[in-house]
C-alpha positions as CSV (number, residue, x, y, z in Angstrom):
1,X,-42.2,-46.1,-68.0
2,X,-44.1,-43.9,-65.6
3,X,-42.2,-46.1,-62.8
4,X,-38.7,-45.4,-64.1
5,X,-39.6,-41.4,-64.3
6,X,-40.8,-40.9,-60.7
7,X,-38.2,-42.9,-59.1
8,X,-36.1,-42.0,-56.0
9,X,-32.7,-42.1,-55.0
10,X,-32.4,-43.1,-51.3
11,X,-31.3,-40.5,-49.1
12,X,-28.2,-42.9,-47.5
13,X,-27.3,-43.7,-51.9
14,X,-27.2,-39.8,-52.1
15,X,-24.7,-39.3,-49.3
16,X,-22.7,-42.7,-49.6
17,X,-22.2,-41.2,-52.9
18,X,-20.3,-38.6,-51.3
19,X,-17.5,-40.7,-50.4
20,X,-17.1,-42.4,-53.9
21,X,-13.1,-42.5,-54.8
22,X,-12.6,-39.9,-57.4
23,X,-16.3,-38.0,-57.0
24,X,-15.7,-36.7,-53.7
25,X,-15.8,-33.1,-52.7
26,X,-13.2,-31.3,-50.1
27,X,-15.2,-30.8,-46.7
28,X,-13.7,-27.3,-45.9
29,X,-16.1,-24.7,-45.6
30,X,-17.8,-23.4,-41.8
31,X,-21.1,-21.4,-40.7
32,X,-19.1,-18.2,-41.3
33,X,-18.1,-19.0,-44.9
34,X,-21.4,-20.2,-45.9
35,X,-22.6,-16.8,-44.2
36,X,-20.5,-15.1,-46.0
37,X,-21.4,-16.9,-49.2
38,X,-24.8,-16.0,-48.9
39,X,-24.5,-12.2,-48.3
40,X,-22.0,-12.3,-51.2
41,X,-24.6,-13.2,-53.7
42,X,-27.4,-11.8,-52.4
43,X,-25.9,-8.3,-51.9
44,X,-25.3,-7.1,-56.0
45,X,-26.2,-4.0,-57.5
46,X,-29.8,-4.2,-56.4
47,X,-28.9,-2.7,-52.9
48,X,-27.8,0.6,-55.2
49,X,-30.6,0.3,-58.2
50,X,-33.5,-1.2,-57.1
51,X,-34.4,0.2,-53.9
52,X,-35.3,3.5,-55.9
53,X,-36.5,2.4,-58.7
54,X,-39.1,0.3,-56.2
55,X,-39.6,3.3,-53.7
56,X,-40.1,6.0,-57.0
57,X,-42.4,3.5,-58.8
58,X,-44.3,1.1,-56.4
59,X,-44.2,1.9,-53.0
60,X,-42.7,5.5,-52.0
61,X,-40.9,5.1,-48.7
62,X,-42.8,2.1,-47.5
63,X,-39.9,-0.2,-49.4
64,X,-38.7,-1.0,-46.7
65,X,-41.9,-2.6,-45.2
66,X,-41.7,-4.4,-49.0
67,X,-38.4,-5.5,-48.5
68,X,-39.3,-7.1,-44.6
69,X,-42.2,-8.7,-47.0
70,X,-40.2,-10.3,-49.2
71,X,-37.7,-11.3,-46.9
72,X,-40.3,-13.5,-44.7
73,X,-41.7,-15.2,-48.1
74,X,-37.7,-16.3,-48.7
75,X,-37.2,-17.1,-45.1
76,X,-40.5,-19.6,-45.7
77,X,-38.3,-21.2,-48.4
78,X,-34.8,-21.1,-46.2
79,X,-36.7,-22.8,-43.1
80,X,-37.1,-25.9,-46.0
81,X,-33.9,-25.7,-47.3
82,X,-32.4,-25.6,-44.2
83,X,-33.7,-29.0,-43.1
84,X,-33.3,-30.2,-46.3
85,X,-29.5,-29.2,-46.8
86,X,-28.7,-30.2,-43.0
87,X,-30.7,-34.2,-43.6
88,X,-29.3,-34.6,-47.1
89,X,-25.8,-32.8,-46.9
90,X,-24.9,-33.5,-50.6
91,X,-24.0,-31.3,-53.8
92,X,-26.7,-29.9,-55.8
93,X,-29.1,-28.2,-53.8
94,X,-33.0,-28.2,-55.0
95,X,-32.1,-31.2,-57.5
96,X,-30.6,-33.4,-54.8
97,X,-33.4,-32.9,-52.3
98,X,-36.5,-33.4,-55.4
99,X,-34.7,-36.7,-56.3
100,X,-34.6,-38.2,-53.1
101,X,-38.3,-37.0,-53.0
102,X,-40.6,-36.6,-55.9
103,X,-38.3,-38.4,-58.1
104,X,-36.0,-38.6,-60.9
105,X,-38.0,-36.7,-64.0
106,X,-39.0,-33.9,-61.1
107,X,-35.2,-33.4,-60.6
108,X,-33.7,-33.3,-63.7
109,X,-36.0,-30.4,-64.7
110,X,-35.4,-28.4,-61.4
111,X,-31.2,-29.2,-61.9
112,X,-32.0,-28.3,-66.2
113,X,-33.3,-25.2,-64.9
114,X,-30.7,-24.2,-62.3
115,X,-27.9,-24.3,-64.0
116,X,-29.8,-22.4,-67.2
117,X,-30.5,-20.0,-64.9
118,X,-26.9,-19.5,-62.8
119,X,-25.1,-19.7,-65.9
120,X,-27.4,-17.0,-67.3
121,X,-27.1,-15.0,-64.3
122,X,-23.0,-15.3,-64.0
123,X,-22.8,-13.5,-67.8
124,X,-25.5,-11.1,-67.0
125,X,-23.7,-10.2,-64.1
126,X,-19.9,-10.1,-66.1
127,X,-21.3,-7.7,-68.5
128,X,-22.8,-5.4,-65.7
129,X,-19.5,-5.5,-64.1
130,X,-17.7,-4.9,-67.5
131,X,-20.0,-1.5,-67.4
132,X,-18.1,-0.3,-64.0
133,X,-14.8,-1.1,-64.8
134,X,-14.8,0.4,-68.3
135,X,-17.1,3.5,-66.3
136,X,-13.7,3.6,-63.8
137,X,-11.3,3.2,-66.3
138,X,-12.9,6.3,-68.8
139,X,-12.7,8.5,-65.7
140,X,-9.0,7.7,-64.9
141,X,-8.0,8.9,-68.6
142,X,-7.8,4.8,-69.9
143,X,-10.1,3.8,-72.9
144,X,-10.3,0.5,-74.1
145,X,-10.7,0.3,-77.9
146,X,-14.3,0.1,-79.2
147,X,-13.8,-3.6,-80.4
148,X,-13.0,-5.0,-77.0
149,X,-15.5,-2.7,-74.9
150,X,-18.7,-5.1,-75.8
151,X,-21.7,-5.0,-78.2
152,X,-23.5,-2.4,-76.9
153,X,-23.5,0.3,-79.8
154,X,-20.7,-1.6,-82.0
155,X,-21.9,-2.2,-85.4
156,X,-19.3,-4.4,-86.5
157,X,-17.1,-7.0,-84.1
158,X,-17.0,-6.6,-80.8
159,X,-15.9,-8.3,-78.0
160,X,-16.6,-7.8,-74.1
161,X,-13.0,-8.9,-72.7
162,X,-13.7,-7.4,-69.6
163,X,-16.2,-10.0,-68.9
164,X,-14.8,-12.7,-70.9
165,X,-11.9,-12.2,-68.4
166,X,-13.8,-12.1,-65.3
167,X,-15.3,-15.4,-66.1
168,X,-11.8,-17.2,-66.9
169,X,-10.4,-15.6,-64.1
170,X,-13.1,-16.9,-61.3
171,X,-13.7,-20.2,-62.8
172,X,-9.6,-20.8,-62.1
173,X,-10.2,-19.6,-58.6
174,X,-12.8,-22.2,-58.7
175,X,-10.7,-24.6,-59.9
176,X,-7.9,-24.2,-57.2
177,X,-10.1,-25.2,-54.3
178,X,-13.5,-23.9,-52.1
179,X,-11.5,-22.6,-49.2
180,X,-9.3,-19.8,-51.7
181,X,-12.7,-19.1,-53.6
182,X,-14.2,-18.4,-49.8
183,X,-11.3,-16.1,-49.1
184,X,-11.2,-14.3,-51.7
185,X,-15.0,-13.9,-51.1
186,X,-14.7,-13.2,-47.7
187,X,-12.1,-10.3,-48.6
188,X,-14.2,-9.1,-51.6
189,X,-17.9,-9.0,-48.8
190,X,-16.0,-7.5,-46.5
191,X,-15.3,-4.3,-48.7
192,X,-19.1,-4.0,-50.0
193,X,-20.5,-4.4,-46.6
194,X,-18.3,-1.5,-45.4
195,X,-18.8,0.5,-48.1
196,X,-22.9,-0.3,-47.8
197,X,-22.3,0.5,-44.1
198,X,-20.8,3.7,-45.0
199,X,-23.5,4.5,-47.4
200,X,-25.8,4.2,-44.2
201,X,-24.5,6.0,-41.6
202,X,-23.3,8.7,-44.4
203,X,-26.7,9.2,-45.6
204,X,-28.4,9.1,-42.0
205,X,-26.8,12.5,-41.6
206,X,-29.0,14.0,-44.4
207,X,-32.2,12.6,-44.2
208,X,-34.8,14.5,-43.4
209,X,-38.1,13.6,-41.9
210,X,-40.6,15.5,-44.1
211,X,-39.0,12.8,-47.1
212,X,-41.3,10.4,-45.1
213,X,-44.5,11.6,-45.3
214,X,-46.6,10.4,-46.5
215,X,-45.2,7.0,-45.8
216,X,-47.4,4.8,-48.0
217,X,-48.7,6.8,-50.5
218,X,-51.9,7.0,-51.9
219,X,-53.1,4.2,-54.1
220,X,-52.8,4.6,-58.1
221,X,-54.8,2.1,-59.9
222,X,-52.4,0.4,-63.0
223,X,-54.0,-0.5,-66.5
224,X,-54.2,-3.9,-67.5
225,X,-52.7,-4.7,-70.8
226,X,-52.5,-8.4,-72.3
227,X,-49.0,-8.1,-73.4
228,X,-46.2,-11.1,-73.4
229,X,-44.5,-7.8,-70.9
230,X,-47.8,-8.3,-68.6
231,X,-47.7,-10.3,-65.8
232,X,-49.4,-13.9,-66.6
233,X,-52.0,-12.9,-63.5
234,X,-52.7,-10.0,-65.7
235,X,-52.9,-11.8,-68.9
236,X,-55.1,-14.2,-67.8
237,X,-57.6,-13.0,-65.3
238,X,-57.5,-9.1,-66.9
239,X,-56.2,-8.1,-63.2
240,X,-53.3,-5.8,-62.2
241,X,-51.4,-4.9,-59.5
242,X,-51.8,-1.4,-58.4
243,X,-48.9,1.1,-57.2
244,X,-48.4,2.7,-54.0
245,X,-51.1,2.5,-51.0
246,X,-51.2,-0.8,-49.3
247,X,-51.3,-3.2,-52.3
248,X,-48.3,-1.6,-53.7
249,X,-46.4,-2.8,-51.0
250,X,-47.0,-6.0,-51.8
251,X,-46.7,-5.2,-55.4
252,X,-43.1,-3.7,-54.5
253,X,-42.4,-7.0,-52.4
254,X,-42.7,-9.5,-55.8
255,X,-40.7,-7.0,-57.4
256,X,-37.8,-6.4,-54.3
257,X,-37.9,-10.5,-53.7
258,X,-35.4,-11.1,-56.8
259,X,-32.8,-8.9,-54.6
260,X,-33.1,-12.1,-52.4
261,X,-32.7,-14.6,-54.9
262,X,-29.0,-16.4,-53.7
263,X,-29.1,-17.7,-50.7
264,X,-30.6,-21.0,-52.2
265,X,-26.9,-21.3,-53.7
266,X,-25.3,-21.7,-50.6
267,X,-27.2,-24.6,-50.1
268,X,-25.5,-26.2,-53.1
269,X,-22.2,-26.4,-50.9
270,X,-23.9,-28.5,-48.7
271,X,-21.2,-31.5,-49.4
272,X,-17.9,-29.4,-49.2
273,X,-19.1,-27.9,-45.4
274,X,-17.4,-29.8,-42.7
275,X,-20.4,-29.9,-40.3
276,X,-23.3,-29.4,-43.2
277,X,-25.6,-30.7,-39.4
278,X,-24.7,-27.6,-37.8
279,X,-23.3,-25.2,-40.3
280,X,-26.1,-25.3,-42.8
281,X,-29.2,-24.0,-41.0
282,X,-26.9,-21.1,-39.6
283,X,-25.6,-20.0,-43.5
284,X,-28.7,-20.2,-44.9
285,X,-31.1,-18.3,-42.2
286,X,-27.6,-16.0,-41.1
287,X,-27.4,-14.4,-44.7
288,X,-30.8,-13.9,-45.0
289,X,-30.8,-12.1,-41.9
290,X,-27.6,-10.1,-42.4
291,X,-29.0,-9.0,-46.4
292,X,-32.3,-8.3,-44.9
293,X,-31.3,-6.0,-42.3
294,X,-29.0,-4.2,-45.0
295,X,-31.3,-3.7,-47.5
296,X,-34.5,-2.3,-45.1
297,X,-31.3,0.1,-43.9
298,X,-30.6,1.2,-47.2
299,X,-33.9,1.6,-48.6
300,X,-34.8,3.9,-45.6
301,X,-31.5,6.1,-46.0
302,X,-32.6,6.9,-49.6
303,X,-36.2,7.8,-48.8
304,X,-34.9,10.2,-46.5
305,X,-32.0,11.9,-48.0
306,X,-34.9,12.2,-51.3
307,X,-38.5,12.4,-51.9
308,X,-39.3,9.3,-53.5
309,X,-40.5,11.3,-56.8
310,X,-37.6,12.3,-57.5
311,X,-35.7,9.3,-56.9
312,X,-33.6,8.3,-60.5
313,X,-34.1,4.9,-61.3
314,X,-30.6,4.3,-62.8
315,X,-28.4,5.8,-59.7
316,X,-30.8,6.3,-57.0
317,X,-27.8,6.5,-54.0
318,X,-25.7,7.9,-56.1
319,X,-27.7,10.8,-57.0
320,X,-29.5,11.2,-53.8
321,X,-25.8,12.1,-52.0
322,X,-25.3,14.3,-55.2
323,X,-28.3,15.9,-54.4
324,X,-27.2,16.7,-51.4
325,X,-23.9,17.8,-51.9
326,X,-21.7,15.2,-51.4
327,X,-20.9,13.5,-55.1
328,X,-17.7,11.9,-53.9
329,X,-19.8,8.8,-52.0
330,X,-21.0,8.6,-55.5
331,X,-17.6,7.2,-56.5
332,X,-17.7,5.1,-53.2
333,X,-21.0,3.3,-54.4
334,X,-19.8,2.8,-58.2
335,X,-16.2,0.9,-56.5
336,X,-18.8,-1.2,-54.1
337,X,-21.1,-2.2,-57.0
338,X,-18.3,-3.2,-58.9
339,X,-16.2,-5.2,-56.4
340,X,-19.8,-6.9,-55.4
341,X,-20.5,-8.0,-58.4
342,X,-16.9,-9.6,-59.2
343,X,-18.3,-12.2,-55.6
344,X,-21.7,-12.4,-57.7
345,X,-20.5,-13.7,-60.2
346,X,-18.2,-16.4,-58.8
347,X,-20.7,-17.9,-56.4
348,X,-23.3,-18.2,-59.3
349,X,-20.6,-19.7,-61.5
350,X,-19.9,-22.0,-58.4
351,X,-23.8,-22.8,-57.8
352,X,-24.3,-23.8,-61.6
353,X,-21.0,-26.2,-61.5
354,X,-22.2,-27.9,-58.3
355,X,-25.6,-28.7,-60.0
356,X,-24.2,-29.8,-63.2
357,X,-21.5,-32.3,-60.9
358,X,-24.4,-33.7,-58.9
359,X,-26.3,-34.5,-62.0
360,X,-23.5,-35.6,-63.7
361,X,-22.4,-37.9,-60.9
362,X,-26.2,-39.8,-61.5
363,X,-25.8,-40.5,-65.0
364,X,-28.4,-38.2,-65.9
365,X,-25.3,-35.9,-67.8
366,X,-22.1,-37.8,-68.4
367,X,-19.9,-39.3,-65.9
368,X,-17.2,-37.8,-67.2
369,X,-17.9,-34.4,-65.6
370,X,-18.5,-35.5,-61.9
371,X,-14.0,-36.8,-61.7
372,X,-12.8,-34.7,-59.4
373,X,-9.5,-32.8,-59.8
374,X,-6.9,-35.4,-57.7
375,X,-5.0,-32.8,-56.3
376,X,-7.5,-30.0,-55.8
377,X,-10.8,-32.1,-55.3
378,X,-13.2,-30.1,-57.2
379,X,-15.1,-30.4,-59.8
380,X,-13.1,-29.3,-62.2
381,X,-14.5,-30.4,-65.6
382,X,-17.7,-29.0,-65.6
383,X,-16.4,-25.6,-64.2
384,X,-13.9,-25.3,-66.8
385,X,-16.6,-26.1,-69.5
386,X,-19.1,-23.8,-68.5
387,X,-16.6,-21.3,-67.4
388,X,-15.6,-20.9,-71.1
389,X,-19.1,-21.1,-72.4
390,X,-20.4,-18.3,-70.3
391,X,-16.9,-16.2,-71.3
392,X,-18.1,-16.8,-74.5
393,X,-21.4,-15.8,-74.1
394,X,-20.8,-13.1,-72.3
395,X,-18.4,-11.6,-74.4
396,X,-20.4,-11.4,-77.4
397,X,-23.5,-10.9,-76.3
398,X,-25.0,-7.1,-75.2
399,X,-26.6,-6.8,-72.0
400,X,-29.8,-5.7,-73.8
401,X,-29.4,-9.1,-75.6
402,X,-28.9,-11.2,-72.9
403,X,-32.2,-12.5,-71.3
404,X,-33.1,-11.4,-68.2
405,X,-32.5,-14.3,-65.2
406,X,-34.9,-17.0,-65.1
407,X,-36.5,-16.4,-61.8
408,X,-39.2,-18.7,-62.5
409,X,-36.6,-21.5,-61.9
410,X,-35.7,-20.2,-58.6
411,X,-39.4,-20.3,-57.2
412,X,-40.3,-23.7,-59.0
413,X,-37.5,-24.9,-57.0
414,X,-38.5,-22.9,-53.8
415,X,-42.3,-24.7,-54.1
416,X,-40.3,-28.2,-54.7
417,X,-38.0,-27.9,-52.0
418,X,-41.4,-27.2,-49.6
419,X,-43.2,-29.9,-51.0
420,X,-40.3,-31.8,-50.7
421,X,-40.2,-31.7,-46.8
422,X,-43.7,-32.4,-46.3
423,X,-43.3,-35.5,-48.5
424,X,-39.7,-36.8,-46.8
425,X,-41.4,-36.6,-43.4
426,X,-44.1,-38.7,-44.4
427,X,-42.1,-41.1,-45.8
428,X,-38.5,-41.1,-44.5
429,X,-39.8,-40.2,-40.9
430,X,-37.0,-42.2,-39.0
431,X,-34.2,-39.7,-40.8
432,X,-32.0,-38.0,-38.5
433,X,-32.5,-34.2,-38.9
434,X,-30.4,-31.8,-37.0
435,X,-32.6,-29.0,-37.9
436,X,-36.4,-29.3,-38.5
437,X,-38.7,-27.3,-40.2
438,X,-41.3,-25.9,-37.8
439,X,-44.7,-26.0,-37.9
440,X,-44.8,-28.4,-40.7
441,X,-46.9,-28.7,-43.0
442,X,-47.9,-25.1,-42.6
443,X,-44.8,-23.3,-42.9
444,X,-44.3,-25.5,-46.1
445,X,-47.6,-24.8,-47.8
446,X,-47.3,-20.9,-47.2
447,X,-43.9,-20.7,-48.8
448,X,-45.6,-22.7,-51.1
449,X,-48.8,-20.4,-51.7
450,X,-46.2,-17.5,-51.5
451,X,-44.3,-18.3,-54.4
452,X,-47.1,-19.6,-56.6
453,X,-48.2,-15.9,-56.1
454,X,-44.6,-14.1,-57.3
455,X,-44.4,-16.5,-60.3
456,X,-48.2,-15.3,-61.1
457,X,-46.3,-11.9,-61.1
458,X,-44.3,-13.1,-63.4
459,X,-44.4,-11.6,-67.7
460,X,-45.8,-14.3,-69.9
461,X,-42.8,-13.9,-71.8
462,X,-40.9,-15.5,-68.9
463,X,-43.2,-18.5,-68.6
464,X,-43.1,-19.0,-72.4
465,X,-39.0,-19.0,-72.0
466,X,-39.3,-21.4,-69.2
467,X,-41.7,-23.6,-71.4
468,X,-38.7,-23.6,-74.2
469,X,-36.2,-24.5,-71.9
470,X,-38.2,-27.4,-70.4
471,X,-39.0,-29.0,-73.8
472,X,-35.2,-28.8,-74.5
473,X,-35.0,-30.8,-70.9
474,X,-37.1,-33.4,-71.4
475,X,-35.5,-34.2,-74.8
476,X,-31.9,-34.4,-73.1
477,X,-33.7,-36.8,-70.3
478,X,-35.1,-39.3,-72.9
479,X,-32.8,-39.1,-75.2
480,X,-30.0,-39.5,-72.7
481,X,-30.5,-39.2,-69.2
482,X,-33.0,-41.5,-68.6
483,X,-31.3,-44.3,-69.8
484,X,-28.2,-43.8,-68.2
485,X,-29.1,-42.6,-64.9
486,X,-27.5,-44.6,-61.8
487,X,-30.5,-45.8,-61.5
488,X,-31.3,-47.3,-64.4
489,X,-31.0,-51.8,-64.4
490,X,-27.6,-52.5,-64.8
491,X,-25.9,-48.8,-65.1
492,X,-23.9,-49.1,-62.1
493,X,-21.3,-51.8,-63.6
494,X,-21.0,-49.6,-66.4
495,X,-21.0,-46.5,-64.4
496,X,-18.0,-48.1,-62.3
497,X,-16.3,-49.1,-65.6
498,X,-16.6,-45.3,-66.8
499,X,-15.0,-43.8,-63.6
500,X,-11.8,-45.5,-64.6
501,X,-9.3,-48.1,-62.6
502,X,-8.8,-47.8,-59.4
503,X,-5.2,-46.6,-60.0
504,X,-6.6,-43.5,-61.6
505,X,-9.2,-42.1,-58.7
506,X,-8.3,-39.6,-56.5
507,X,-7.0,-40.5,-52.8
């Protein structure tokens, strides 16, 4: 058995696969789009929330040094992905690359957890932007009735159609082909990069340098508690991070890093890119760079306009241009965090689909969900189904009820993906890669180390969730996957016979 879990799919299997009649994917998108993908997903709400809540709580104004931190741990993890994504150019991101690597049981729990946690993610994300619209829509006189506004505070049935709608609406858009979803997000970035621009140079005007000082505060010592809310470093060992001072920028960098989480996504489109060689390396290290130099912007216009103490945690930008008169760019920042998180959501919805066709497309979840639409070659099936499930979800369930995203799954998969390189170059060392890791293994094994560290930072609760999940995995893999995985002796006659006749596959 142990043979059968840990075994590989070739890297020229993976991308021949590609081409099969009736599973392949469109090659549309460029550089720009998969830029533009990136920043889409990476820049949500967090550029307007969580830089105060960070600055007022961890590390006064030195966030932005926190947010530079964070932003070289995920560039660690991009400089993998990127050769990764540009050597094996094929849909499905961190699952594709641990399959052709570590093997077949590694990958089906990084692709079990990926699409848990983008799915998760899309309705967290739907309900949030439900909160805006119905926020917009009570100040322009329009009230939705109670039943259809969500479950937050309903005591009898009630229904988020907001979100529900959002859902239905992208995964159509999803449906109708890559290169109208990268329009629409190209339109949608544009507007929240402008107004996130605006919000810059606006609040330049008012800072004031005294906001500054001291720029890393001093040191406050935090009491360990043994809680499932404690971080599992803190459960375990009794130790805990401290706040502010030196330490608490790196405290505020485990905490900022999730702002970051995304641009592994765009890895996922690795298949539908027209020059994946080329195009890959620059999406992937481009957004980073664009997000990276938006958010330390950001973070240092709010620490200025407000002493960090009396940042809000709910509205930091918002409030700070109240505080200073100006409570119209308040407005501005409420329209930008609701027209980023309609891009969120789609690319999420689009990361989780791509997953769930790649696994689909090796047995490991049925066949039937890696056909491709004949007219509009995508993967239609599975983004219809989870499309609806997530509408579901996220239409009856409250935001305080829905879990909060499984950023464990993200860093497991960021520590694969690095080990993955190290391994592929041992063994696959005549592959052709366009881009190359550098300083391999050492860049691998500190993005490695790096997010060992920020899953130690992790609550207990999380890892116990993570557990629960995984358990549900592996019973899904034995029970099914394992035994009808491409793979497997004698499953690729019946795979063929599956896929249907000839006469049915798509041009």
């Amino acid at each position: 058995m142990g043979s059968t879990l840990f075994r590989t799919k070739k890297v020229e299997q993976s991308i021949l696969d590609t081409e099969e009649p009736g599973h392949a994917l469109r090659k549309t998108l460029s550089a720009l789009d998969l830029t533009v993908f990136g920043v889409g997903v990476i820049i949500g709400t967090g550029i307007f929330v969580l830089t105060g809540k960070v600055a007022k709580e961890n590390a006064g104004p030195a966030v932005s040094v926190a947010f530079v931190v964070a932003a070289v741990v995920c560039a660690l993890a991009a400089l993998c992905y990127a050769e990764f994504a540009s050597t094996v150019p094929v849909a499905g991101s961190a699952y594709t690359f641990s399959y052709a690597t570590l093997g077949e049981l590694p990958a089906w729990i990084i692709g079990w957890d990926l699409v848990l946690e983008f799915a998760l993610g899309t309705a967290v994300v739907a309900v949030g932007w439900s909160g805006y619209i119905r926020s917009l829509l009570d100040n322009a006189g329009w009230h939705l009735p109670a039943a259809l506004g969500g479950r937050d505070g309903v005591s009898g049935f009630g229904f988020d159609i907001l979100a529900a709608a959002l859902v239905l609406v992208l995964t159509a858009v999803l449906v109708l082909g890559m290169k109208l979803s990268a329009r629409l997000t190209g339109v949608v970035v544009a507007i929240k990069v402008t107004v996130v621009l605006i919000v810059i140079v606006a609040g330049a005007f008012f800072v004031t340098g005294a906001n500054y000082r001291p720029f890393v505060p001093k040191a406050q010592v935090v009491e360990a508690g043994g809680t499932l809310k404690a971080p599992l470093i803190q459960s375990m060992f009794g130790w805990a991070p401290s706040n502010f001072g030196v330490m608490g920028i790196f405290t505020a960098a485990s905490v900022v890093f999730f702002a970051f989480i995304g641009f592994d996504i765009v890895a996922t489109t690795a298949e539908e890119t027209r020059n994946p060689q080329r195009d890959m390396p620059r999406g992937i290290l481009g957004s980073l760079f664009v997000c990276t130099a938006l958010y330390v912007g950001v973070s240092i216009v709010v620490t200025g306009m407000e002493r960090y103490t009396r940042l809000t945690v709910d509205a930091p930008l918002a409030d700070a241009f109240k505080a200073v008169g100006h409570p119209w760019y308040a407005g501005v920042i409420s329209f930008g965090a609701a027209i980023g998180l309609t891009v969120v959501c789609m690319i999420l919805l689009l990361g989780q689909s791509r997953v769930f066709f790649a696994m689909s497309r090796d047995g490991l979840l049925p066949r039937f969900f890696s056909r491709v639409h004949p007219r509009f070659r995508t993967p239609h099936r599975p983004t219809v189904l989870l499309g609806v499930v997530i509408a579901v979800v996220a239409g009856f369930t409250s935001l305080s009820e829905l879990a909060e995203l499984v950023n464990i799954g993200t860093l497991f998969a960021f520590v694969v993906v690095a080990l993955g390189v190290i391994i592929l170059r041992r063994t696959r060392p005549d592959l052709h890669r366009a881009f190359r890791t550098p300083f391999v293994p050492v860049v691998p094994v500190l993005s490695v180390c790096a997010s060992l560290w920020l899953m130690l930072n992790l609550p207990a609760e999380t890892w116990l969730r993570f557990a629960i999940w995984l358990v549900i995995g592996f019973a899904v893999y034995f029970l099914y996957g394992r035994s009808h995985s491409v793979l497997s002796p004698g499953e690729g006659a019946r795979a063929d016979e599956a896929a249907g006749p000839p006469g049915d596959r798509a041009p």
